[in-house]
C-alpha positions, 0 to 999 in steps of 0.5 A, a space after each residue: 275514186 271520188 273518196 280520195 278526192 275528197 281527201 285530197 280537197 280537205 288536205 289542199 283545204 288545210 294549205 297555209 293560209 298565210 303562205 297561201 295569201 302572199 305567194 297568190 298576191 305575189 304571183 297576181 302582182 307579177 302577171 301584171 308587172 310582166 304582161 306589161 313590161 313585155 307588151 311592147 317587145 311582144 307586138 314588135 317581135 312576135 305581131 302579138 301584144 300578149 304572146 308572153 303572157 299566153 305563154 305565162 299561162 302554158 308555164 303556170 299550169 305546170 307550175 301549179 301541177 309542180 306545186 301539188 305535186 310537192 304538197 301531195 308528196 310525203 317528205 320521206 320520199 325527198 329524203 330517200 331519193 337526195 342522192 338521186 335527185 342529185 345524180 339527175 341534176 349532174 346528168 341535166 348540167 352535162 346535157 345542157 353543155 353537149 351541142 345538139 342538146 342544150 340549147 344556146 342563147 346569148 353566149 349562155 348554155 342553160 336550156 334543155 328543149 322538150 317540144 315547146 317547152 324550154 327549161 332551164 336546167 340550173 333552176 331544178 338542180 337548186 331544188 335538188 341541192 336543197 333535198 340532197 344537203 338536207 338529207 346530208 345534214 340529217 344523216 351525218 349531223 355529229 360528223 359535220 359538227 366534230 369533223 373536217 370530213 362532214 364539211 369537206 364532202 357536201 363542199 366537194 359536191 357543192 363545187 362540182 355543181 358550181 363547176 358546171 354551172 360555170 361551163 354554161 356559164 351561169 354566174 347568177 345560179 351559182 352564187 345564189 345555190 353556193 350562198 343557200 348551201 352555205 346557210 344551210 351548212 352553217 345552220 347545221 352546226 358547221 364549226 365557224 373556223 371551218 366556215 370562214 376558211 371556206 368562205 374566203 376561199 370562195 370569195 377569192 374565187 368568185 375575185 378571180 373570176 371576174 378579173 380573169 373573164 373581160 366581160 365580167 371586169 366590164 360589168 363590175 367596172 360599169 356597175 360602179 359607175 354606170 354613167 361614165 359609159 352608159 351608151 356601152 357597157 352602163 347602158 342597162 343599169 342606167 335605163 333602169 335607174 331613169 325608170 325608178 326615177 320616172 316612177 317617183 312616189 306612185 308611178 306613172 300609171 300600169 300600162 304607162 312605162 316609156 323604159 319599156 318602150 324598147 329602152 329597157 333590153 330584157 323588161 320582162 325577165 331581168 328588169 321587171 321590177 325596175 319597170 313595175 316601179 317606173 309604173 307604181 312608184 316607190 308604194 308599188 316597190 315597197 309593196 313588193 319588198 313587203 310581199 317578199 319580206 312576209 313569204 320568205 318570214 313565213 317560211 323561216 318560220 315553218 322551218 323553225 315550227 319543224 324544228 321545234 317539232 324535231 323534224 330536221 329534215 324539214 327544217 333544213 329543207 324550209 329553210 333551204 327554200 326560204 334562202 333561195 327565194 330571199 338570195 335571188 329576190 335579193 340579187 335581182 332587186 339590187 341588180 335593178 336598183 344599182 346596188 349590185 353589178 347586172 346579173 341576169 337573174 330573174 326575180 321570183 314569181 314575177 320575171 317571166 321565165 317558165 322553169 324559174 315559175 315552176 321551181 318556185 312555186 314547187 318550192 312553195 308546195 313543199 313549205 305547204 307540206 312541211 307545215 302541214 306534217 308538222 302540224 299533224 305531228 304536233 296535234 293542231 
């Protein structure tokens, strides 16, 4: 017993330690932004200050468990079960949708209730797109490459994914597991014509989505001008464009943000960062911009070392993580800063939402363990 503990220590000893320092800096800097942009909400709907952030700890301990697991985890096993994790993450979408088991909130079906713990579906099917277009990419490589027939396939997947996702619906989720398909599509070899068809085909249908769904239109039409309404529909953006205002170069003070004081609707999952600015300032927002730059650089980087290492699973699959960070990062810091139409979309590590903190952290054991093999096979 206590032999294969001791290996499991000194392989846990031998984690990245870069990637280790920014995503531990980001999670200790998320734990705050959200306990206090959640402070208020909590008192005046729970009669306890700190209920998101006890439930914050039930969701970390999972997380943390999410995340050795995937280290512990030889990749082969992802590999050969892509499929199956796939075929998991139709049955999770389908579930959700059947009254009785998904659980609605906001007009949005995305939930699957397990005691007290609620999970969103969309947020495990991401990990399992990535598994499953790796291993895709891996095992028909010069047909994906030579063949309309290796693109086709992986697209019919992707579409029937996305198709679900839009039942919920869930448009946040599916531009940004669409987006992380694409790159790891283009990275496989994918001929650019190919590519480009597909992508304006993709485009004109996101188009029509938004201009045959009203509320959508409303969004788009409020995003662009958030003033012209902002008692209505360019009420969230505006609030959140006066608390980066307020925040000016070093932020009014932890603890001391007025937009949270129930002006900000959702502070704590979609609009934490505009709050964390409103407190810390431009220094506070520029710290985490380079907090996300440096994780996502480090994990394309390991992508690039199983490369070089000849082991494209793995690079395809760090690759694939990095992607789905940086998009939803990305999504969520413009929705907050009025560069890109509200979406709710929590910004990784630091909104508070359980299956978004579980997904992301697994995400991050798996790059562990990629450059851990790597760098066994390497001979570091």
């Amino acid at each position: 017993m206590m032999r294969p503990l001791a290996q499991g220590w000194s392989e846990l000893q031998a984690f990245d330690r870069t990637l280790q320092l920014l995503f531990v800096a980001l999670l200790f800097v998320g734990f705050i932004a959200m306990t206090s942009a959640s402070v208020e909400h909590a008192a005046g709907r729970y009669g306890d200050a700190f209920f998101f952030a006890k439930r914050y700890f039930l969701h970390f301990t999972i997380a943390v468990s999410a995340m050795l697991v995937m280290y512990f985890t030889p990749l082969v096993v992802w590999q050969r079960s892509g499929w199956l994790l796939l075929l998991l993450g139709f049955l999770l979408l389908s579930l959700v949708l059947i009254p009785g088991i998904g659980r609605e909130v906001n007009g949005s079906r995305r939930w699957l209730a397990f005691g007290p713990l609620t999970l969103q579906a969309s947020e495990f099917v991401k990990l399992f797109v990535i598994f499953y277009l790796a291993g895709y990419l891996v095992r028909r490589r010069d047909e994906v490459r030579e063949q309309w027939s290796g693109f086709v396939k992986p697209m019919a997947v992707l579409f029937a994914v996305t198709m679900l996702l839009m039942l919920e619906p869930d448009f946040g989720a599916t531009v940004v597991t669409a987006g992380t398909a694409f790159v790891m599509i283009f990275l496989g070899g994918v001929k650019l014509g190919q590519f480009l068809l597909v992508i304006l085909s993709c485009v004109a249908g996101a188009v029509a989505m938004v201009i045959f769904e009203p509320y959508r239109m409303k969004r788009l039409t409020a995003f662009t001008d958030p003033w012209a309404d902002q008692f209505n529909t360019g009420y969230q953006l505006t609030q959140s464009l006066i608390a980066f205002g307020r925040g000016e170069l070093t932020g009014v003070g932890l603890g001391n943000s007025v937009q949270k004081l129930f002006y900000l609707p959702e502070a704590h999952t979609d609009f934490v960062f505009a709050i964390f600015a409103e407190e810390f300032g431009f220094v506070g927002s520029v710290t985490i911009l380079a907090l996300f730059a440096g994780l996502i650089g480090r994990m394309l980087y390991i992508g690039r070392f199983a490369e070089r290492t000849g082991r494209q699973f793995h690079a395809f699959v760090a690759y694939g993580c990095a992607v789905m960070i940086s998009g939803q990062a990305f999504i969520n810091i413009g929705v907050n800063a009025g560069l890109l139409p509200t979406k709710g979309l929590t910004l990784p590590f630091m909104s508070y939402g359980g299956s978004s903190l579980i997904v992301c952290m697994a995400m991050v054991g798996v790059v562990g363990r990629i450059e851990r093999e790597c760098r066994g096979s390497h001979g570091h």
